[in-house]
C-alpha positions in Angstrom: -11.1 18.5 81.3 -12.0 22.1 81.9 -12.1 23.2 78.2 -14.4 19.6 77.5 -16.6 21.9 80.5 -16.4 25.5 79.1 -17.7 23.4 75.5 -20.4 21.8 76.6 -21.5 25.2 79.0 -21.1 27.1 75.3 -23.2 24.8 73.1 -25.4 24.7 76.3 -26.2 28.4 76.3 -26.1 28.6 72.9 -29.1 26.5 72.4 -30.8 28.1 74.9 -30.7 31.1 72.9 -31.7 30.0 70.3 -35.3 31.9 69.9 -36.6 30.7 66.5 -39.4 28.1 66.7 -37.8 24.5 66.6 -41.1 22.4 65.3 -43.0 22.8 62.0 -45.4 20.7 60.3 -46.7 21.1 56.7 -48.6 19.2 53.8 -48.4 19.8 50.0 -51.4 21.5 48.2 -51.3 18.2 45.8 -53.4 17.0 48.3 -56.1 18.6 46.3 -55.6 16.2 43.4 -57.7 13.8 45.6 -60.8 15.5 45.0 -60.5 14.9 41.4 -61.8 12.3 38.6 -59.3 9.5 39.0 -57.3 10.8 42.2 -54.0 10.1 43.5 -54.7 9.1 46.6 -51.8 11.3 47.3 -51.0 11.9 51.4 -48.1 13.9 52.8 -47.0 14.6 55.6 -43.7 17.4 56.4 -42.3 17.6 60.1 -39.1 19.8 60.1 -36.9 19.9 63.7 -34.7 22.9 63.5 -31.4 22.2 65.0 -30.2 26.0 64.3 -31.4 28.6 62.9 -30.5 27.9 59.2 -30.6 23.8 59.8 -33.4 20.9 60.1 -34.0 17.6 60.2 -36.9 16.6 57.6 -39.3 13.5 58.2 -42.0 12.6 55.4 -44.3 10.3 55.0 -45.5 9.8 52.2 -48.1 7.4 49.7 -49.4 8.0 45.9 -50.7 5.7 43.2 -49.4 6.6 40.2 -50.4 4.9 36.2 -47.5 5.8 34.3 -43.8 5.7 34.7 -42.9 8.4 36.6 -39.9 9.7 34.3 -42.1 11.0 31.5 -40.7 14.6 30.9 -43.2 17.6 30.3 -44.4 17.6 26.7 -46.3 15.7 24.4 -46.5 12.0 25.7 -47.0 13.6 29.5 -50.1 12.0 30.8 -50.6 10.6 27.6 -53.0 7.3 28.5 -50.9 5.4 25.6 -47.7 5.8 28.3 -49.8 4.0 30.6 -48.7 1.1 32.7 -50.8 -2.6 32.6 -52.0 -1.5 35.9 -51.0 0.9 38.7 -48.3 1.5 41.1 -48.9 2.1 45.0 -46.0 3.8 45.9 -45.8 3.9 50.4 -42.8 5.1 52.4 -41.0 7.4 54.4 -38.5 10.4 53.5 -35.7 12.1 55.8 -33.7 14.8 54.8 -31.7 18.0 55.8 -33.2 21.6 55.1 -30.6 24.8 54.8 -31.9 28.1 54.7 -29.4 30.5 52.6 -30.8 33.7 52.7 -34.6 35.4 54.5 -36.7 32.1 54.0 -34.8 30.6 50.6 -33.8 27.2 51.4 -32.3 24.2 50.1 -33.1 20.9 51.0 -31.9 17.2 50.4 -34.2 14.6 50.8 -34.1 10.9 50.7 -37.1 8.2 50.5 -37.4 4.2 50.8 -40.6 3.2 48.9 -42.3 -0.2 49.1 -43.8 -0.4 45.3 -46.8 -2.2 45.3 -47.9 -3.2 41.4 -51.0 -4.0 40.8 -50.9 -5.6 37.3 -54.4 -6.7 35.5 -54.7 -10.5 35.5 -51.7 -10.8 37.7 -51.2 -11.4 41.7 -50.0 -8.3 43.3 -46.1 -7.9 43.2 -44.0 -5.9 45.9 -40.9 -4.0 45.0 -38.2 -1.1 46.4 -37.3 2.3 45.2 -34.7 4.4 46.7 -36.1 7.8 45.5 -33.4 11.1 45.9 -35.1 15.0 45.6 -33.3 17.9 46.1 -35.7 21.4 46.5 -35.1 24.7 46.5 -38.0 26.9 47.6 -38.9 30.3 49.3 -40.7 29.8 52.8 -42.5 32.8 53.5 -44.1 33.3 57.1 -46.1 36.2 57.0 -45.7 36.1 61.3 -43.0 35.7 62.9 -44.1 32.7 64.1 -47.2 30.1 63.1 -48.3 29.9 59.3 -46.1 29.5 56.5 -46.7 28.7 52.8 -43.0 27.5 50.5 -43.5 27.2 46.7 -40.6 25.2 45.5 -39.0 23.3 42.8 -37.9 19.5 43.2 -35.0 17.7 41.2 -35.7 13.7 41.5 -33.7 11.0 40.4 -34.7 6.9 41.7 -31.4 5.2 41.0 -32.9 2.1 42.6 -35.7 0.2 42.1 -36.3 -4.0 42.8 -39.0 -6.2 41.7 -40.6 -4.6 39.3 -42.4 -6.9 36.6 -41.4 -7.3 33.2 -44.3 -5.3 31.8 -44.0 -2.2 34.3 -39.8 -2.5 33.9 -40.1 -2.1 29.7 -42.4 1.0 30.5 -40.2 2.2 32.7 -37.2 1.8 30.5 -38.6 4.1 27.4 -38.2 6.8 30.1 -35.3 8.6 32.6 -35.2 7.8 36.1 -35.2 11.4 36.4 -37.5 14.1 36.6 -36.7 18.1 37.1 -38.4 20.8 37.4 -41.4 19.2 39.6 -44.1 22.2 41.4 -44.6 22.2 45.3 -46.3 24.4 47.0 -46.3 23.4 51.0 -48.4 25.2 54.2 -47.9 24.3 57.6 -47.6 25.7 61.6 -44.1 26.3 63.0 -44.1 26.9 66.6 
């Protein structure tokens, strides 16, 4: 019972300690996409809880249209109109993950997302799906203060091994294509505090 005591008074104290600011929230400069011809409508949202000082909780959410299937590799058919689906894809949902740093502001960071797929199909009613969409980042958070403003350019790694209603006409797109894509740009700002 009294090492249960002298435990709990150590993890006690040592989160006390702990002087690194525990909240951050951040956004993706791919907001900017909505200002152009034919946007997005991309929104995103970053809140990261630090439970130490090298680990955090990550919560996104998250929403994007998108025309073409999502797996289309850099290169000649990327954002090719010919690729394009009979319609659109509104893609809603909600990410949580786990971000390590490993060394002065490089991190790591495992995310996962459940997305309710709306397709909207041309002559068609409006058809709901799922996607279980995995990422996994690595990027460099630089915070020129000690505390406050931060900017991360990253790299993501994504792979959807799960998807569920999709119609026939979005699925055969979808199947000329991985359920893969690496080597996606981030580039995030946000507040810690």
């Amino acid at each position: 019972m009294r090492t249960l005591f002298v435990s709990l008074a150590f993890v006690i104290a040592s989160r006390s300690s702990f002087a690194e600011p525990r909240w951050s929230v951040g956004t993706s400069a791919w907001l900017l996409a909505n200002a152009m011809a034919d946007p997005p409508h991309f929104y995103y949202l970053e809140v990261d809880y630090a439970l130490d000082a090298r680990n955090s909780i990550v919560v996104e959410p998250v929403t994007w249209t998108y025309h073409a299937p999502p797996g289309i590799p850099y290169g000649s058919s990327y954002g090719s109109a010919a690729e394009n689906y009979p319609g659109f894809v509104r893609s809603v949902g909600l990410g949580i993950g786990w971000r390590r740093e490993l060394y002065h502001g490089l991190a790591a960071s495992l995310r996962t997302f459940h997305m309710l797929q709306l397709y909207h199909e041309e002559d068609h009613a409006r058809t709901t799906g799922y996607q279980l969409f995995l990422e996994a980042r690595v990027g460099w958070r630089w915070t020129p203060f000690h505390h406050g403003f931060w900017i991360e350019p990253a790299v993501a790694f994504n792979w959807w091994p799960l998807e569920a209603g999709r119609p026939e006409s979005f699925r055969a797109m979808d199947d000329r294509w991985p359920s893969y894509f690496v080597f996606e740009p981030w580039l995030n700002a946000g507040w810690s505090w």
